[in-house]
C-alpha positions as CSV (number, residue, x, y, z in Angstrom):
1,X,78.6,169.0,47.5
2,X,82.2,169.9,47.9
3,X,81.8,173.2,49.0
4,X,79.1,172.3,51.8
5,X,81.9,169.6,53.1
6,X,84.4,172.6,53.2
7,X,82.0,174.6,54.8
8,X,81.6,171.8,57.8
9,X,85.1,171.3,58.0
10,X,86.0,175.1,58.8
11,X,83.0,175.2,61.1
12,X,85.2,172.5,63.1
13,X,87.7,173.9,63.1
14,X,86.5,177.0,64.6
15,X,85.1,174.9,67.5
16,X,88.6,172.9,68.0
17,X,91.6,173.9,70.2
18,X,95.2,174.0,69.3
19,X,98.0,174.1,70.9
20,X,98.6,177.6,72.2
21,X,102.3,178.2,71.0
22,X,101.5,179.9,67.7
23,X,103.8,177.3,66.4
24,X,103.4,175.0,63.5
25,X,100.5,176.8,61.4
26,X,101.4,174.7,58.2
27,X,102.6,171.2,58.3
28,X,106.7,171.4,59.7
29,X,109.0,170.6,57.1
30,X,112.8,169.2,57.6
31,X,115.2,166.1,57.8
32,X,115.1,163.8,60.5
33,X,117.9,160.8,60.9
34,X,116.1,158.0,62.1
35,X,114.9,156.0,59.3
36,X,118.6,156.3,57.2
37,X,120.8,156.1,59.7
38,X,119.0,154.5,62.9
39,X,120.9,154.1,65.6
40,X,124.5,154.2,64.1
41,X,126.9,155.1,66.6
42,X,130.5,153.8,65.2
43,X,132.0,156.9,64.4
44,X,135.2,154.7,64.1
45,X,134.4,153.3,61.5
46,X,131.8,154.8,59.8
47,X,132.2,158.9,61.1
48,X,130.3,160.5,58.0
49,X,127.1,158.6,58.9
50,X,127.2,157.8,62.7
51,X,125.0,160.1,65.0
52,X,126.9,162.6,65.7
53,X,127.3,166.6,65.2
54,X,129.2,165.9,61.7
55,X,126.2,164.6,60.6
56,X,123.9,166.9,61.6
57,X,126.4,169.6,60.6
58,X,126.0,168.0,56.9
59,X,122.4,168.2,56.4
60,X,122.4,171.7,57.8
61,X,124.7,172.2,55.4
62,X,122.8,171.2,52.5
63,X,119.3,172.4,53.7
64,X,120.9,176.0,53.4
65,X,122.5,175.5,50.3
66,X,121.2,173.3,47.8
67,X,117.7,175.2,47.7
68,X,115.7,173.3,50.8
69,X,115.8,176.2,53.2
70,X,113.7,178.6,51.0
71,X,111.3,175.4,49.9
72,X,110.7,175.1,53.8
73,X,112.8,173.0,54.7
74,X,114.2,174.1,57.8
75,X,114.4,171.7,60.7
76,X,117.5,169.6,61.4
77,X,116.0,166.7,63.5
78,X,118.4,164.3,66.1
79,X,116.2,161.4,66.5
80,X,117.6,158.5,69.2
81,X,120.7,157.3,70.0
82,X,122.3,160.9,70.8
83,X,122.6,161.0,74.5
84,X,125.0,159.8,77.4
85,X,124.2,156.7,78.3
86,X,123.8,158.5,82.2
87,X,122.7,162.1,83.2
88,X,125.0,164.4,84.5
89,X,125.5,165.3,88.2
90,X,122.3,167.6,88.2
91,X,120.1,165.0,86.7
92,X,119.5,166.5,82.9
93,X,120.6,164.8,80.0
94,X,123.6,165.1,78.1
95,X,125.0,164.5,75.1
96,X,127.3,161.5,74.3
97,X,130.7,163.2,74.3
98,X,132.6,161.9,71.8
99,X,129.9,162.1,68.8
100,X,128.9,165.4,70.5
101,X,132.4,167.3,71.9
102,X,130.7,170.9,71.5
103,X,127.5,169.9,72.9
104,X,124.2,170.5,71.9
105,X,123.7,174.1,72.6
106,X,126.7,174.6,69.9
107,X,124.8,172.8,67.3
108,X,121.9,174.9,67.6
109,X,124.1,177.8,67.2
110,X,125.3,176.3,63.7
111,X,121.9,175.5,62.5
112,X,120.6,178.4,63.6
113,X,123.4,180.2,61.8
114,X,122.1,178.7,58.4
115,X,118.5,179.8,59.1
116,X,117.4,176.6,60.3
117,X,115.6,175.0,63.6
118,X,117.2,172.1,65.5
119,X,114.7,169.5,66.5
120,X,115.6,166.9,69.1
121,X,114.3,163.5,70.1
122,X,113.0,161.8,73.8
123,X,111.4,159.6,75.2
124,X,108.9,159.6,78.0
125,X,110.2,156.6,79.9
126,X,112.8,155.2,81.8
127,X,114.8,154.6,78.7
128,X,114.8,155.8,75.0
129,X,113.8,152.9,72.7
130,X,117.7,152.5,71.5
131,X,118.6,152.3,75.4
132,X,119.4,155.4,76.4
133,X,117.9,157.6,79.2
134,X,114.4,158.6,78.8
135,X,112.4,161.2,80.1
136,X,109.9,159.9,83.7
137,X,107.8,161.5,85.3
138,X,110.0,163.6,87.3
139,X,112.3,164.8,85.1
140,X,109.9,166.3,82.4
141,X,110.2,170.0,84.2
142,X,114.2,169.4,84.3
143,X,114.3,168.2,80.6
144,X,111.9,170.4,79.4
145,X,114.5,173.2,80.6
146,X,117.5,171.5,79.3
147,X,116.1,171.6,75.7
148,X,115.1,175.5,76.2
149,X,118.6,176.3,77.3
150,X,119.8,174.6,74.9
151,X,118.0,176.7,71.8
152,X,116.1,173.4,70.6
153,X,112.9,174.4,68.4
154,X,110.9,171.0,68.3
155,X,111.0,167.4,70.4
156,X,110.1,164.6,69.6
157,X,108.7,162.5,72.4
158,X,109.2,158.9,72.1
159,X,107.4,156.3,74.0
160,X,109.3,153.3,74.6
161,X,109.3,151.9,78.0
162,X,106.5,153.6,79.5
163,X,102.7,152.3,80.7
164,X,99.5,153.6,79.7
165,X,99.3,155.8,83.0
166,X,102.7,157.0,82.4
167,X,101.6,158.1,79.2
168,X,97.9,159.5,79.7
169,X,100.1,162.3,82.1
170,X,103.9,162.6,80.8
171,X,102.5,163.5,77.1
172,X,100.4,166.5,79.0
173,X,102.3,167.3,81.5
174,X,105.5,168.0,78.9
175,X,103.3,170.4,77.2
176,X,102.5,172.1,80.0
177,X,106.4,172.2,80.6
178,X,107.8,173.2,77.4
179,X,104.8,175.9,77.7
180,X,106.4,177.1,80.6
181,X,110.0,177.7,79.9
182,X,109.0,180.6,77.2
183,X,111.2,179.6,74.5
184,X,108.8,178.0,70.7
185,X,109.6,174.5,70.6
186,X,107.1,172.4,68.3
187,X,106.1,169.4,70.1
188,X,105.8,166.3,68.3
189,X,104.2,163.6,70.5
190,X,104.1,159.5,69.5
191,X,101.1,158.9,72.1
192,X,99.1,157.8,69.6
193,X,101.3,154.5,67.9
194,X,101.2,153.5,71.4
195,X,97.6,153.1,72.7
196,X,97.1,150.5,70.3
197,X,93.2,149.4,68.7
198,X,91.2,151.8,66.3
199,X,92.0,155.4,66.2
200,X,88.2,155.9,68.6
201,X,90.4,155.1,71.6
202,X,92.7,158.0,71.0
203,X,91.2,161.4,72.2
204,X,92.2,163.3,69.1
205,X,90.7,166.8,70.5
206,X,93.0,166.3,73.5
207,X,96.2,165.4,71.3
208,X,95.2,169.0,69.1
209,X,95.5,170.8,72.1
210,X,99.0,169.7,73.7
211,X,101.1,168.7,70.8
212,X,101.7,170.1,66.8
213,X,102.1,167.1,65.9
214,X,101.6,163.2,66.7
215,X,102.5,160.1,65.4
216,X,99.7,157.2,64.7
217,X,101.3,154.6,63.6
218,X,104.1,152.1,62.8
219,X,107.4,153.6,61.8
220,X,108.0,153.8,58.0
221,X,110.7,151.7,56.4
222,X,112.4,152.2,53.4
223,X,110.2,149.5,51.4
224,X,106.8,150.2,49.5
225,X,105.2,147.9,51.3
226,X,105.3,149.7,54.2
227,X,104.3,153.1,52.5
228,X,101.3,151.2,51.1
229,X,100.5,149.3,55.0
230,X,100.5,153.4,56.3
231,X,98.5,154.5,53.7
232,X,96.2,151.7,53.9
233,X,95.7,152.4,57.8
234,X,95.1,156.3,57.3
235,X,92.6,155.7,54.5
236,X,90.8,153.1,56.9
237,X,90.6,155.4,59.8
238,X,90.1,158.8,57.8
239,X,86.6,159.6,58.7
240,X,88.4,159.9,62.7
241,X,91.6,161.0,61.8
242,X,90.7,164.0,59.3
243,X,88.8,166.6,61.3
244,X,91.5,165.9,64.1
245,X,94.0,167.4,61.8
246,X,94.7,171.5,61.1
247,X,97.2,174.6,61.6
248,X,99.3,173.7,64.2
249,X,97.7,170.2,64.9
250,X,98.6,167.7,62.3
251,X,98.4,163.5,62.0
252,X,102.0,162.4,61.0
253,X,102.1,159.2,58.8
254,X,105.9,159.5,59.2
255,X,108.8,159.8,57.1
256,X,109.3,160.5,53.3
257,X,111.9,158.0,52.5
258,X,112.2,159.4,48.9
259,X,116.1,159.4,48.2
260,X,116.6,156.2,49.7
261,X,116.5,152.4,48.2
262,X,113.5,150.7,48.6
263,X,111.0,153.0,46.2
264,X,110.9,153.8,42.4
265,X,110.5,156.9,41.0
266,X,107.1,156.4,40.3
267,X,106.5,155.2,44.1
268,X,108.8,158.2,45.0
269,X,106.0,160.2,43.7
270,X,103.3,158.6,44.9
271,X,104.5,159.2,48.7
272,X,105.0,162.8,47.7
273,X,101.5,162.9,46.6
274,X,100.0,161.4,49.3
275,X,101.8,163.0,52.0
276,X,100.7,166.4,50.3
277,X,97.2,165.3,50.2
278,X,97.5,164.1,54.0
279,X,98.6,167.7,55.0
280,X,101.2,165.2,56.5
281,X,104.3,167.1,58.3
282,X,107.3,166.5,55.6
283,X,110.3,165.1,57.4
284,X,113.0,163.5,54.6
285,X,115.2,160.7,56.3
286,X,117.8,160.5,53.4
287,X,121.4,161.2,52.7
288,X,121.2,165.0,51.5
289,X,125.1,164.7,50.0
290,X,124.0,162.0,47.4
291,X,120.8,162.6,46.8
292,X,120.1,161.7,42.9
293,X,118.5,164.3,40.7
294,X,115.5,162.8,40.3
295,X,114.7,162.4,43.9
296,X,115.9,165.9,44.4
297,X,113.1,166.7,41.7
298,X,110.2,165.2,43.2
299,X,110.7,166.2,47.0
300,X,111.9,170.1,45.8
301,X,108.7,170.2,43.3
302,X,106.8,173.5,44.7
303,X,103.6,172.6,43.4
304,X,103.4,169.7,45.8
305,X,104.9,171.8,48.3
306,X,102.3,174.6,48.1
307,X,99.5,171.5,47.9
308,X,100.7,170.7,51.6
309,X,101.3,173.9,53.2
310,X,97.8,175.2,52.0
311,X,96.7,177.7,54.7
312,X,93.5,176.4,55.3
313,X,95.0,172.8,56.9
314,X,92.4,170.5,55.5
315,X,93.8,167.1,55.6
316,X,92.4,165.0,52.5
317,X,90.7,162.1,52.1
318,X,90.2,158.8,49.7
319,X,87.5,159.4,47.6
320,X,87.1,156.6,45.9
321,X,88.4,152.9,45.5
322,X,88.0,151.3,42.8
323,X,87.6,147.8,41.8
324,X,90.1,148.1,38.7
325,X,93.3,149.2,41.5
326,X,92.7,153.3,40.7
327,X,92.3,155.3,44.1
328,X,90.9,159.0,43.9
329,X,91.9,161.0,46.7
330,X,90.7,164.9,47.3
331,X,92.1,167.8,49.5
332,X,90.3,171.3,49.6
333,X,92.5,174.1,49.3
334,X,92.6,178.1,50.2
335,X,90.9,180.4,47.3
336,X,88.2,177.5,46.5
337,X,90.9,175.6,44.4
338,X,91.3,171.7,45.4
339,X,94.0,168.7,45.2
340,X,93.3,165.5,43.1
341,X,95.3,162.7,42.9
342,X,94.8,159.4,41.1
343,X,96.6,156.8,42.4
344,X,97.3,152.9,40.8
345,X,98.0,149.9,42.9
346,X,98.4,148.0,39.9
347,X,101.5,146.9,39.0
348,X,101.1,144.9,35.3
349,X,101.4,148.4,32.7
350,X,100.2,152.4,32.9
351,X,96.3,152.8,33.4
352,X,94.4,155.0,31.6
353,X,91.3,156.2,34.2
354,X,88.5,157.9,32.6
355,X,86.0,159.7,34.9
356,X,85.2,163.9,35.5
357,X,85.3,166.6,37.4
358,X,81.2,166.0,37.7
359,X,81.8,162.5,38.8
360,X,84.0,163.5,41.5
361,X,81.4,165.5,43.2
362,X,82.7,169.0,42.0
363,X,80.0,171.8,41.1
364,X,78.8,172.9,37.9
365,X,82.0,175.0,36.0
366,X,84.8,175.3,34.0
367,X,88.1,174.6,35.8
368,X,91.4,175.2,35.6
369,X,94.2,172.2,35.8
370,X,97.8,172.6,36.7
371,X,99.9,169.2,36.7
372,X,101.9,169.0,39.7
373,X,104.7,166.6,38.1
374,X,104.8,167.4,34.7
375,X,104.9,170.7,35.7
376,X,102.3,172.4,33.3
377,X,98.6,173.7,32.6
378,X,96.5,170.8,31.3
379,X,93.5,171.8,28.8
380,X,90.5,173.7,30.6
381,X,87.8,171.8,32.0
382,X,84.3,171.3,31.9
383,X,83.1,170.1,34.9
384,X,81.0,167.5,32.9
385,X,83.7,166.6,30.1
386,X,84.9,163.1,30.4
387,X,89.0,162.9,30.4
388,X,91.5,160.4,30.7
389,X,94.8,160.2,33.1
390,X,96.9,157.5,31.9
391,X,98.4,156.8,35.5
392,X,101.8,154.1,35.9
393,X,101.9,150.8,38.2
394,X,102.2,152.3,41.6
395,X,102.2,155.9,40.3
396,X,100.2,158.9,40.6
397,X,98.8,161.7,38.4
398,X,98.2,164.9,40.9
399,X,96.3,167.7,39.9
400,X,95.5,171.6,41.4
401,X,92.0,172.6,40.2
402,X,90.9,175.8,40.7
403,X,87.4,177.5,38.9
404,X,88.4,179.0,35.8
405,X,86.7,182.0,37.3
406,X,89.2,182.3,40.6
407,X,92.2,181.5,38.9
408,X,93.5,184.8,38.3
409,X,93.1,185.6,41.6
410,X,94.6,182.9,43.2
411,X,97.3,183.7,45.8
412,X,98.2,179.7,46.9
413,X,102.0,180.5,46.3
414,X,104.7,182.6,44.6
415,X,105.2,179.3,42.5
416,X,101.6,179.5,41.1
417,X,101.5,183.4,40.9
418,X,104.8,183.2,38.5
419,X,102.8,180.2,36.4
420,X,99.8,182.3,36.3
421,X,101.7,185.2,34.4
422,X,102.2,182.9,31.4
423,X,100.0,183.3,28.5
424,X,99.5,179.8,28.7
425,X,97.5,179.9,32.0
426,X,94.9,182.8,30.5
């Protein structure tokens, strides 16, 4: 049953159009300020974590050399709160001169340095949704141009303060612009969260072909509850939001707030999880410099990584929900392998979760099982052998399953091909 779903979903995908700017083929991967540091301008006070070029400077800094860069982490993202409060005498943007005395361009030169992207944050409307100036109408040719000239390799396109009509032609028309000035820059476009109702009244195959990426929904917080209100509204709305999704066109649940203070370890892995399931774009909003270990851990494992950034761009789904507080969710990967993860909303004490492979729809086999966060092979299985996954309160268990036949040939990542050379894989 599994492989005839595949087989639908990459007929699909044949028949749907990206956008054309070769851009974005795997789910982007970076740091973006908003959710840790918001809208903190008092660089009087407060100049290590105030939105300025320092800051930015920092996690550039520690993309390139604490192991992120080579893990895919490479875009630096400005979110709001960056920009003069007026234009300039030509009408385009500018950045706020104090928090940003060498200017934009000369931040892209340093992230670029570090072999990095610099990603950059607007608004189509009259003004940002911290205040500042946004993006109408007729100055998405002029702003579009800005961000070329300036070297910038993704926006983020805001939509505060602008009306549906506003919004049914800016979002376009800025593709059409960016397009136009030559220069990649990865379009990230919050139409979507702002149209409001059921997912049916967003025209997902026109989204696919003018932006990489879009977000849906609300903006995450640092709090499991609102991790849990996201992933509720994705699982909801998957049978519409899944086939919208693919390489270079992705649905974007928002931020991994792993680092942070509102999630547990066991939560912190959960997101991870999910996000890799989601083929959701992975954008941390933390504090690089003081990340703890663990946190490092889970958002550096490459196992999880590789789950995301499988080729094929299949966003997963919830397979099942059960009545006992255990969610099963599935993702179909490159080289027939798959994603499972088994999820527990419960929060009293660890769960142990007895099904099989059989019972989770896969064909007749033996299969392979790689533990993404304990970081080993598990026992091979039998399609039909029942097992147990003892799973903690608001924790997951994620698995890569592959058919014991395929496994040596599997090519998912350099991290797998090095596991697969151990004599414990064969």
């Amino acid at each position: 049953m599994l492989q005839v779903l595949v087989g639908l979903w990459l007929v699909f995908f044949t028949a749907t159009q990206a956008l054309d700017n070769g851009l974005m083929r795997t789910p982007p991967m970076g740091w973006l300020a908003w959710e840790r540091f918001r809208c903190d301008i008092d660089c009087e006070d407060d100049p290590q974590n105030c939105i300025s070029e320092v800051l930015f400077r920092d996690m550039a800094d520690r993309l390139a050399e604490d192991g992120w860069r080579e893990l895919g982490y490479v875009y630096i993202n400005i979110d709001d709160c960056w920009a003069s409060k007026e234009r300039d005498e030509q009408g385009r943007l500018q950045p706020d001169p104090k928090r940003f005395p060498g200017g934009i361009s000369k931040l892209a030169r340093y992230v670029h340095d570090r072999g990095l992207k610099l990603g950059i944050y607007g608004d189509l409307g009259t003004y940002t949704c911290g205040g500042y100036p946004g993006t109408t109408l007729d100055k998405i040719e002029i702003d579009a141009q800005t961000f070329a000239e300036w070297e910038v390799d993704m926006l983020k396109l805001d939509g505060c303060y602008s009306n549906a009509s506003e919004q049914e032609q800016g979002y376009p028309l800025m593709s059409k612009a960016l397009n136009a000035t030559g220069r990649p820059i990865g379009y990230s476009c919050s139409w979507p969260a702002y149209q409001g109702g059921l997912p049916p009244k967003v025209n997902y195959t026109l989204l696919g072909e003018i932006c990489n990426l879009w977000r849906n929904y609300d903006d995450i917080e640092d709090s499991w509850a609102s991790v849990l209100g996201i992933v509720d509204w994705f699982t909801k709305n998957q049978d519409i939001l899944q086939p919208a999704a693919g390489p270079g066109r992705w649905n974007d649940p928002d931020m991994l707030v792993i680092g942070n203070f509102g999630l547990s370890m066991d939560q912190s892995r959960s997101q991870m999880a999910l996000w890799a399931i989601m083929a959701a774009p992975l954008f941390m909003s933390n504090d690089l410099r003081t990340l703890n270990s663990g946190a490092r851990a889970i958002l550096q494992n490459k196992a999880a990584i590789s789950i995301n950034q499988d080729v094929l761009g299949i966003q997963g789904r919830r397979l099942l929900k059960e009545s006992n507080g255990i969610e099963v969710f599935w993702r179909p990967l490159s080289n027939k392998a798959s994603a499972l993860v088994f999820f527990s909303r419960r929060t009293d004490m660890p769960y142990r979760y007895q099904t099989s492979l059989q019972a989770l729809n896969y064909t007749a086999g033996t299969y392979k099982v790689y533990d993404v966060f304990m970081e080993k092979p598990m026992p091979m299985l039998k399609d039909s052998t029942p097992f147990v996954v003892s799973i903690n309160p608001s924790g997951v268990v994620m698995w890569y399953v592959a058919p014991s036949a395929e496994w040596k040939n599997e090519a998912m990542s350099s991290h797998f091909n090095e596991k697969l050379k151990s004599p414990k894989f064969l």
